[in-house]
C-alpha positions as CSV (number, residue, x, y, z in Angstrom):
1,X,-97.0,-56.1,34.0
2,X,-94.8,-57.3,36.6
3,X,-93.0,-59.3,34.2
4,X,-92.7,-56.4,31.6
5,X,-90.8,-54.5,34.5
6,X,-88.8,-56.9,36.0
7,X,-87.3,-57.2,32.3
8,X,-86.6,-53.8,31.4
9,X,-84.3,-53.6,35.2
10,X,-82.5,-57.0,33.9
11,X,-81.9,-55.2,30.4
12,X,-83.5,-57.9,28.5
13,X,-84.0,-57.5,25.0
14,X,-87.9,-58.4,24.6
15,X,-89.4,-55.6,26.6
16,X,-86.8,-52.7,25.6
17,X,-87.3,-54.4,21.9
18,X,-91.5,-53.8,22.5
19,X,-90.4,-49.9,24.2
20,X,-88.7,-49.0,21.3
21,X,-91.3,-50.4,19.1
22,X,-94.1,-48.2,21.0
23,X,-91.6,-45.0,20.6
24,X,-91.2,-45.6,16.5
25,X,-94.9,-46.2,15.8
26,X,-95.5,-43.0,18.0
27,X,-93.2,-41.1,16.3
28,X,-94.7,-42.3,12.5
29,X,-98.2,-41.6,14.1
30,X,-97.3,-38.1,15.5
31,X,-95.7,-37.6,11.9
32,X,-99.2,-38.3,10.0
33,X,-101.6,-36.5,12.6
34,X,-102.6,-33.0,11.7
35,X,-103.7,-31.8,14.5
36,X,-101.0,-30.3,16.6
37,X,-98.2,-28.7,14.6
38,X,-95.9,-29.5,18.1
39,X,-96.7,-33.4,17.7
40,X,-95.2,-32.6,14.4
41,X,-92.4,-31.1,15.2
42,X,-90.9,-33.6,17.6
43,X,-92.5,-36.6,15.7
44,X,-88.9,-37.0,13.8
45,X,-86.8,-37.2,16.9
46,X,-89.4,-39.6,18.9
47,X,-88.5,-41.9,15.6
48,X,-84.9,-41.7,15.4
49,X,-84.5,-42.1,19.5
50,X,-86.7,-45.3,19.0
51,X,-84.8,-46.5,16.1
52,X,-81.8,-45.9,17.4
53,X,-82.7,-47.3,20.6
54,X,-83.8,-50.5,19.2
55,X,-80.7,-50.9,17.3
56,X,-79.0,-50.6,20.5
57,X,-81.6,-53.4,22.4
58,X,-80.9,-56.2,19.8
59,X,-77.5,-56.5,21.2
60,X,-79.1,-57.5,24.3
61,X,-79.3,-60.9,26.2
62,X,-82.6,-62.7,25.8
């Protein structure tokens, strides 16, 4: 766990790469629940932040 956070402080691209990962397959999960219509509603936003994110990450150093 240490690791995980030490990375994310240098900016490395392997744990921001797994964060954004984690925010796009939340976003697709709160898209496809139908449960809570306010999941729903945010669900595209949670995807294109981690998308975008993650396009941003690959430019980083491993």
């Amino acid at each position: 766990m240490t690791n995980f956070i030490k990375g994310l402080l240098r900016l490395r691209r392997g744990p921001w790469e797994m964060l954004a990962t984690i925010l796009i397959a939340l976003g697709v999960f709160m898209l496809m629940q139908p449960f809570a219509l306010v999941l729903f509603t945010y669900s595209f936003i949670v995807t294109l932040i981690g998308t975008v994110m993650f396009i941003i990450v690959s430019h980083f150093p491993e």
